[in-house]
C-alpha positions, 0 to 999 in steps of 0.5 A: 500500500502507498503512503496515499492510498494509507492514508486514503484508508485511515481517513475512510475507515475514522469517518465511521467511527468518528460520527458514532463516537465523537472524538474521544475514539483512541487511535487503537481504535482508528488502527483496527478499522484501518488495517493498520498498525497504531504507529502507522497512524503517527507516521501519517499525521502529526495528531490526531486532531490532524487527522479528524480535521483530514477526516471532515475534509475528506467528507465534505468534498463534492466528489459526486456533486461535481459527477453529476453535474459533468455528466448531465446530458441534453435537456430543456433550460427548464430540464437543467435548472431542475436537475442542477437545484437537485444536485446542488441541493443534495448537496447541501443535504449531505453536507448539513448531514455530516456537520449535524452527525458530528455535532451530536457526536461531540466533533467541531473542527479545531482550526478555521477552514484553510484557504486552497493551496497547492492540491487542495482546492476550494469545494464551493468555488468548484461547484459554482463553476462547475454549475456555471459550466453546466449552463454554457449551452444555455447563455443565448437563453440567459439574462445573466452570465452563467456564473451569476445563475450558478452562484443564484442557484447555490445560494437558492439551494442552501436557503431553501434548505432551512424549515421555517417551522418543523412541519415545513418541507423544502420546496421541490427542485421543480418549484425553485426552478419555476420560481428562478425562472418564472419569478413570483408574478402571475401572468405575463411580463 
């Protein structure tokens, strides 16, 4: 196994144990769901804070997200905008899932994100040009750049992601789309 690919693993097998447990887990622990040797863990990260801040970091990449969005083939503008609020607000779901799940099991990161460096990369600014990308062959149709109509849309997402009360339930993808593309006025222009 490569330093990477140990890496890879240790990180993948803490996520489970972190979020049943919280970050009172002991590294034996880590150790024996990773296929590892304890002392492998210390030769991969300095603490194992390090590890757990790697370990959130991991988890909260938009890997899929960014799939769905590329692999999106032909549809209407209306099609899109539909399919791209529900990728996006899937997103924001699983996202929302993990801080909720860590927060219950005790976990809060230790230091503010860190900005991008080299090989690491800013997952929103990824996912908005990503979604801006998805709306190329849709500019004619558009009154704004895509950047803007990715960043409406993100924003749409996250905020619609948040119940007024406990009974509310989100609006459909198909009625955000409406809304973004149909504004809240009945009738004609």
């Amino acid at each position: 196994m490569t330093a990477d690919e140990r890496r890879q693993a240790i990180v993948e097998s803490t996520l489970p144990l972190l979020l049943k447990q919280g970050p009172d887990l002991s590294t034996r622990e880590i150790a024996a769901a990773s296929g590892v040797a304890e002392g492998t863990i210390f030769r991969v990260f300095d603490t194992k804070d390090e590890l757990i801040e790697a370990v959130i970091e991991a988890a909260t990449r938009p890997t899929a997200t960014l799939a769905a969005l590329a692999a999106l083939g032909p549809q209407t503008l209306e099609e899109r905008t539909e399919s791209v609020l529900e990728i996006l607000t899937g997103d924001v779901r699983r996202i929302r899932s993990i801080f909720s799940h860590l927060a219950r099991a005790g976990v809060q990161p230790h230091h503010p994100p860190k900005p991008p460096h080299a090989g690491h990369h800013d997952g929103r600014a990824l996912v908005i040009a990503a979604t801006a990308t998805a709306f190329e062959d849709y500019a004619d149709q558009l009154t704004v750049p895509t950047e803007t109509v990715a960043r409406l849309l993100s924003a749409l997402s996250f905020a619609s992601s948040f119940a007024v009360t406990s009974t509310d339930t989100p609006p459909s993808p198909e009625a955000l789309a409406s809304l973004v593309l149909h504004g809240i006025a009945k009738g004609e222009k």
